[in-house]
N, C-alpha and C positions, 0 to 999 in steps of 0.2 A: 504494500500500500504506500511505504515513502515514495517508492520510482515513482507513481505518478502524481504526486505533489512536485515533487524534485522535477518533472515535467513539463506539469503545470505553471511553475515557479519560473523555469527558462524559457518559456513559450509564452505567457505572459510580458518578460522584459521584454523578449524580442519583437511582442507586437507593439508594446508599448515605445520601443527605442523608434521603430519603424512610421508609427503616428504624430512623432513630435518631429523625424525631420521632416515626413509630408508636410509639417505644418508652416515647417522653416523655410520647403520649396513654395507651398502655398506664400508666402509673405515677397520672395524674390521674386515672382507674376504681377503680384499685387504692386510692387514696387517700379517695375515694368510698364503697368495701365496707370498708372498715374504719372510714369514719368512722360510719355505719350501724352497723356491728358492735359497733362502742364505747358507742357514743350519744354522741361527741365530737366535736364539729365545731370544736375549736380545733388537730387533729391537723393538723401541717404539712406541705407538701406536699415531698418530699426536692429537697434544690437538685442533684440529681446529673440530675434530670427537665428543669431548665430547661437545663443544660447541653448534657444530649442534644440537645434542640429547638432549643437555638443554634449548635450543631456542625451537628445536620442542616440548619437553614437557612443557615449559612454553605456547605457545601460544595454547596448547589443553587446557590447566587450566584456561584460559582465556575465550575460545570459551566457556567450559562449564561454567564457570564462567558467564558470559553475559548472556547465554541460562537460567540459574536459574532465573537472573533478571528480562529478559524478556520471562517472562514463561507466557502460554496458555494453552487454553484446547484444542487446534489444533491437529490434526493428524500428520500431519508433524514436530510439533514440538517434540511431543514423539519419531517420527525415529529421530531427530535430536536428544534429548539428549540420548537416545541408542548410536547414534554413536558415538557421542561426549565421552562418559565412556568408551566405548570401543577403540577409539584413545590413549584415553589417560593412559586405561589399559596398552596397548602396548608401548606407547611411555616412560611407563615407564621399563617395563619388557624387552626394548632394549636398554635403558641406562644402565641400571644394565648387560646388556650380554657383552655390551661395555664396561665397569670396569673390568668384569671377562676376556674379552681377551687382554686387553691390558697388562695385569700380567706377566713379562718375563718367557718365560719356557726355563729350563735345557735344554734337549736333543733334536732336532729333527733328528737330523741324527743321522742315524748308523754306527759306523766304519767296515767294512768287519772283521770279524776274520781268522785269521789264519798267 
């Protein structure tokens, strides 16, 4: 009955690490339509976004983290640590997309010529 608390408990971070950095990519969109909306590409990206992204990838590090400790020769624990590298693949590969937009850009609007 622990394995599947112990389970539980690492499928839980992972979804949970996985939800806060959608939240982090959700806010670098949001930052995106506004800066568009504005014509201001000097608009900052809020630090509450990096935060999220680094809370959700710390607790995938953790989940896989746990998961090594309490490792099995279980079926389920194998999709467990699959998902778990793959949360945390991503949860890194959208912090880093998070850094790259939050970068001010020069131009977004165009002035009409003539």
């Amino acid at each position: 009955m622990a394995d599947w608390r112990r389970q539980g408990v690492v499928f839980g971070l992972t979804v949970v690490g996985v939800v806060l950095t959608l939240t982090c990519l959700n806010a670098g969109a949001e930052l995106e339509r506004r800066r568009r909306a504005a014509c201001d590409g000097s608009l900052a990206m809020p630090p509450s976004a990096f935060v999220l992204g680094s809370i959700g990838l710390l607790l995938g590090v953790v989940a896989l983290l746990l998961l090594i400790r309490w490792s099995s020769r279980q079926v389920i624990t194998i999709v467990l640590f699959a998902t778990a590298v793959a949360g945390v693949v991503f949860e890194v590969f959208a912090l880093i997309a998070a850094v790259q937009q939050s970068a001010p850009v020069s131009s977004i609007c165009r002035l009409p010529l003539g």
